[in-house]
N, C-alpha and C positions, 0 to 999 in steps of 0.2 A: 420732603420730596414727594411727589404727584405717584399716587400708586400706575398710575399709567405709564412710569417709565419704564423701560422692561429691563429685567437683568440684561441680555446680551450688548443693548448700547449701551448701559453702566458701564460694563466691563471695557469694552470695545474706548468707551473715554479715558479709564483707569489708567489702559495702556498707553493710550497714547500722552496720559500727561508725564507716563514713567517713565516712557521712551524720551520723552525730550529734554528730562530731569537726567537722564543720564548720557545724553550726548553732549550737553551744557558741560556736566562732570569733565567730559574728556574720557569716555570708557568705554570699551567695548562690552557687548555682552558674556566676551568668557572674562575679563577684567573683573564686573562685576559680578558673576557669578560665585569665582574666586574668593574674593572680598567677603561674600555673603555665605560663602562655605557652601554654595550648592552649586547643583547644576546648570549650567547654561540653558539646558531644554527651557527649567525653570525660569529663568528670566525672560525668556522668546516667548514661552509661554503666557507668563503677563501681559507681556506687550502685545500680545495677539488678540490680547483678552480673554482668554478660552473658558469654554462655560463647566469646566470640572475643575479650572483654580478655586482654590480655598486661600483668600486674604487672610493670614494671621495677624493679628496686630504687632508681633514679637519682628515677625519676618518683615512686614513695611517698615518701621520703625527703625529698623538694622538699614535697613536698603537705601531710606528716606536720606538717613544719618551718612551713607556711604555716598552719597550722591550729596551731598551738602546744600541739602533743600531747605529754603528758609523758611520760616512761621507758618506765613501764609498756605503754603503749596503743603507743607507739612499738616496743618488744622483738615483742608479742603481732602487730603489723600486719605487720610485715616478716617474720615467720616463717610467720604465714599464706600471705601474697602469694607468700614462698617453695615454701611448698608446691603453689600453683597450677601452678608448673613445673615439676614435679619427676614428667613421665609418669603424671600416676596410672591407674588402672585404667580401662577403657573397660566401664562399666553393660551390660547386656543392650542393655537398651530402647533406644539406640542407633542397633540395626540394625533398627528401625524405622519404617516409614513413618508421616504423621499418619493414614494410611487405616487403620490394623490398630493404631493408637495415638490415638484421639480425641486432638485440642488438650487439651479440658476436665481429660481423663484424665492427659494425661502429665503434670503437673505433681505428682498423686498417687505417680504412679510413681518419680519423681524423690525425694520426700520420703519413700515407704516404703523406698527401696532404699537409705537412708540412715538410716534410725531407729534406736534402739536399741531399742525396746521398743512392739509394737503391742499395741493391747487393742481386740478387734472384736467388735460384738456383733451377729449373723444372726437374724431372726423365720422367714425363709422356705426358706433355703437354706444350702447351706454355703458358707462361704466361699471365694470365687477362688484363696486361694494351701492351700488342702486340697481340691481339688476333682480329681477323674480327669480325663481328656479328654473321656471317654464323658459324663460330668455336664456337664461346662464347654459341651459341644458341643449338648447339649438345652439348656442357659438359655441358649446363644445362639442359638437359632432362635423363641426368643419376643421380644414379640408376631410372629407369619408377614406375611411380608413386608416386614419391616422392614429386614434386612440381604440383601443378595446373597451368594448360596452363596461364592463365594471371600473375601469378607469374615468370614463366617462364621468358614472352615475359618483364615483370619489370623489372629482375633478367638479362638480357643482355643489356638493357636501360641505368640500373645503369655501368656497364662494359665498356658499350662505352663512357659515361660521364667520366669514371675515367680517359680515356686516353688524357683527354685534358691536363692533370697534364703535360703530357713532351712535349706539344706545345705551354706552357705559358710563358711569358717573368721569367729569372732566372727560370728556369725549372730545377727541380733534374736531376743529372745524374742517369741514371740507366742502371748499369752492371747485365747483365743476362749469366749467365751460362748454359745452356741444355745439358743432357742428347742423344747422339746421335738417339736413340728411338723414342723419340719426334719429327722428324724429316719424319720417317718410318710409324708412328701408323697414319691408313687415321680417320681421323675425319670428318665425314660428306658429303666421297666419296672424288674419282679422284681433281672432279673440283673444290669443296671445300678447299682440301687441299693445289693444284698451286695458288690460292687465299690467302691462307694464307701466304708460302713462297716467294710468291710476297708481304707482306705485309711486312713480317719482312725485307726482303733486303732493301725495300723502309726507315725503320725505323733506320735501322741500319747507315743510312746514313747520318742522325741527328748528329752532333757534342756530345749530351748529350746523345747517346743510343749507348751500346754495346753489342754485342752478341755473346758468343763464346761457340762452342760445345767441350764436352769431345768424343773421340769417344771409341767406340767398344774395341782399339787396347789397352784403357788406361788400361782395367782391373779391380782388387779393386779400388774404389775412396772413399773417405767420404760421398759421399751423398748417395750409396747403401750400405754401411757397419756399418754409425753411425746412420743417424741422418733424411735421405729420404728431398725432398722440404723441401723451408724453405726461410727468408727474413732476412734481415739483415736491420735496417734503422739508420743512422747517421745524427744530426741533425745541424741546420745553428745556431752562436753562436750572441749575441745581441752586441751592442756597447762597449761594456766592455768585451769582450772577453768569456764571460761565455757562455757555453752551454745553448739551453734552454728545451731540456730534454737530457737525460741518454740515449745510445746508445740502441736500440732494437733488441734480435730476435722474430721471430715470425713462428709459422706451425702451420696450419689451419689442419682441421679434417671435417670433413662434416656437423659434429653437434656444431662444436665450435673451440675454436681455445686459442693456448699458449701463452702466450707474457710474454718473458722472460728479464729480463733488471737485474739483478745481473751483478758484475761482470765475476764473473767464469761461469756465464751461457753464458754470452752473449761473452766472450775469447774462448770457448769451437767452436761455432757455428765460427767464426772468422780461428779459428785453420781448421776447416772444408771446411769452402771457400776456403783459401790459398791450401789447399790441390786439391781441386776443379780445383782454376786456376792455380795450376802449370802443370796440366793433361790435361788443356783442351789446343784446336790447336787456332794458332793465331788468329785475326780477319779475316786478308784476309784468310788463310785457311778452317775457318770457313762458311765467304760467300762461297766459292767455294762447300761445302756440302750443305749448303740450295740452293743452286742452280742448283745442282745438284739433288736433291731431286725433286725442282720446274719440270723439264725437264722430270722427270719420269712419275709427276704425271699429266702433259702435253701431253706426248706421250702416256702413258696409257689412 
């Protein structure tokens, strides 16, 4: 398994393949807890996925057996729960507190820093993980007064951490869409902004980073008529071919944020993208407008 899974959607699948291994049963969680001679906490707990269980082999095994799970389900759960033990690698995000990590937020963090494949589309800005500090550090001083200066300077800390995500070996791909706007609106002045558009050309150059602008010429699009920003994340599938979560969208708000994983929500936001990149200009076209941009905000 891909060291870029991260323990918490390990877990978070564990659960949910036990949870449905034990409603198949016919069981309630104090049923089964019963049976298993623990606690019920314990079993909610699994299914929660919570990142302080300890998978024993003794205890799945019991559970697996009480639940009259067959071969298959049996081979695929005990190799999982093996993996939960097996040191995996300690995430960025981590070593941060909920102050410089909103609650709402970290849970995004948790499932980007796991994805295999993000697709984000920006009306106003550029996106957090292609963004300089200089940028990152003007959008987070709006709206004024909202954040206290050392929350601030946290709050673009974290941002720059998160972009290690697409220079880690087996790195997500991530296709970004933007809004021609974005491109126009100076953030943080002239030199600020050639800084920036210097940064995405550089970014874009990654085998795993795409960038492409809709422009002006498109018209209506999806992202100004439905739906505004928004993330799409798709995840990497374990030895046995299974998913190890449910496809995501996601659109943040300033106070908090969606995450949407239904089917028809998350086919809805899909049908939006498609619509996105049928509108938007190729890649080299697209360099050719950030770069063009860059040269403005250079001679200006």
């Amino acid at each position: 398994m891909s060291e870029a899974v991260g323990s918490a959607l390990l877990r978070r699948h564990i659960g949910r393949r036990l949870e449905a291994l034990r409603k198949h049963a016919g069981l309630s969680q104090e049923q089964a807890a019963e049976q298993l001679q623990k606690g019920r906490t314990t079993i909610a707990r699994w299914e929660e996925g919570h990142e302080n269980v300890r998978f024993r082999d003794v205890d799945v095994k019991a559970l697996l057996e009480i639940y009259g799970a067959g071969e298959h389900d049996t081979k695929v759960l005990l190799a999982l729960t093996a993996e939960t033990r097996n040191g995996r690698r300690k995430s960025w995000w981590h070593d941060y507190t909920e102050t410089a990590l909103p609650t709402w937020f970290g849970l995004y963090v948790t499932l980007e820093d796991s994805a295999e494949t993000i697709l984000q589309y920006e009306s106003e800005l550029v996106p957090g993980l292609l963004q300089t500090p200089t940028y990152a550090e003007q959008v987070a001083r709006v709206p004024p007064g909202y954040l206290e200066e050392d929350e601030i300077l946290r709050r673009v800390q974290v941002r720059v951490e998160r972009q290690s995500l697409l220079t880690r070996p087996r790195a997500p791909h991530l296709q970004v869409v933007l809004n021609q706007a974005v491109l126009h609106r100076p953030v943080g002045g002239p030199r600020a902004m050639a800084e920036q558009m210097a940064h995405l050309l550089e970014l874009t150059a990654k085998a795993n980073v795409t960038v492409r602008i809709v422009p002006f010429s498109a018209g209506v699009h999806s992202g100004m008529a439905a739906c505004g920003p928004f993330t799409i994340l798709d995840f990497p599938t374990n030895e046995f071919g299974d998913p190890l979560e449910p496809p995501l969208a996601y659109a943040e708000t300033l106070t908090g944020a969606m995450y949407l994983n239904k089917p028809d929500e998350v086919n809805a936001y899909r049908l939006a993208w498609a619509d996105l990149e049928k509108r938007a200009l190729n890649q080299t076209a697209s360099k050719r407008l950030i770069v063009e941009a860059q040269k403005g905000y250079t001679s200006g």
